[in-house]
C-alpha positions as CSV (number, residue, x, y, z in Angstrom):
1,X,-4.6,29.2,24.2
2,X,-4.7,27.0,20.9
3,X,-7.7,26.1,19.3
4,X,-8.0,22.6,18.2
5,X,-8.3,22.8,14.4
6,X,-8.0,19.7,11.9
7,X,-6.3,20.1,9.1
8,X,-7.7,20.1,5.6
9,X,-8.0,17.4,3.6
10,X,-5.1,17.2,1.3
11,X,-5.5,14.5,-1.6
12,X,-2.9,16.0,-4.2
13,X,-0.1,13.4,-3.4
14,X,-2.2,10.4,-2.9
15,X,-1.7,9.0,-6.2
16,X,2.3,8.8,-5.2
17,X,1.8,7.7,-1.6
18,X,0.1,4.9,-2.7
19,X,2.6,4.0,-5.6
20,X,5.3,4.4,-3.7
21,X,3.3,1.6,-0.9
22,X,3.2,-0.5,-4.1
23,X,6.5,-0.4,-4.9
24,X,7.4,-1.2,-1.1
25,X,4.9,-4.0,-0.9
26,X,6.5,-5.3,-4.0
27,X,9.5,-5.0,-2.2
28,X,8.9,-6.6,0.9
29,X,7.4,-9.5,-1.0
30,X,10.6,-9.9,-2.9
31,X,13.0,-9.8,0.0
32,X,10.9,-12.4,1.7
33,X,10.4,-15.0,-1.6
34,X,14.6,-14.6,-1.0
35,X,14.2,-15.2,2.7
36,X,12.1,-18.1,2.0
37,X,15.4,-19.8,0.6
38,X,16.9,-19.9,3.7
39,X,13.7,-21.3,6.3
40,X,11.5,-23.9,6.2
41,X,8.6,-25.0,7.9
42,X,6.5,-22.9,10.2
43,X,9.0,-20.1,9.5
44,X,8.2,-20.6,5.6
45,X,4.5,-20.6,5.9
46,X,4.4,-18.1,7.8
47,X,5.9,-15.6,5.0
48,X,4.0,-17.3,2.6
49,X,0.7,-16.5,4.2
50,X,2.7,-12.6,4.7
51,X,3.3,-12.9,1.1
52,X,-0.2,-13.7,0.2
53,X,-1.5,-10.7,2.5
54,X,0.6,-8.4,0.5
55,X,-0.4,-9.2,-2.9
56,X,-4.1,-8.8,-1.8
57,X,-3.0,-5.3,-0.3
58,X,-1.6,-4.7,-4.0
59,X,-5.0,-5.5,-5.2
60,X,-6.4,-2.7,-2.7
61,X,-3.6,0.0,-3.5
62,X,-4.1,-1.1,-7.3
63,X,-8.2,0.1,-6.9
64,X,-7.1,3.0,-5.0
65,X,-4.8,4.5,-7.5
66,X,-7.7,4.3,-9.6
67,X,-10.1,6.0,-7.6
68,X,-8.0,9.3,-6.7
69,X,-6.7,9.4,-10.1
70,X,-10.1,9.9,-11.2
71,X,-11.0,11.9,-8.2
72,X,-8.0,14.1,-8.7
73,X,-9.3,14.2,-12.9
74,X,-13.1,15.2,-11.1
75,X,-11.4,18.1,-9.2
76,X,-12.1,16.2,-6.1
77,X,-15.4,17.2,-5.9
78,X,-17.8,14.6,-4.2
């Protein structure tokens, strides 16, 4: 039988996870300003509203890159 056994916490790469979801996010909110050409209405508002959802997930990734860098600087150490 298997024990059940979590994993350990592994932070190195967080710093790149969440830059590359930045650079996605940026992304997605590109490909939809583009889409936005081509709708209107409900359709348009609606990706608007997506679009405005994104940017304040930016603002979230943005604070978190912040906070491992200077976790990873710290060693990680609580």
């Amino acid at each position: 039988m298997r024990k059940n056994t979590s994993n350990p916490d592994d932070r190195s790469d967080n710093v790149e996870k969440l830059q590359d979801m930045v650079k996605n996010t940026k992304d997605n909110m590109e490909a939809a300003e583009e889409l936005m050409a081509y709708t209107s209405g409900e359709e348009r508002e609606a990706i608007k509203q997506k679009n405005e959802r994104r940017e304040k997930s930016l603002e979230g990734f943005q604070k978190e890159i912040i906070d491992e860098t200077q976790a990873r600087k710290n060693g990680y150490s609580s």
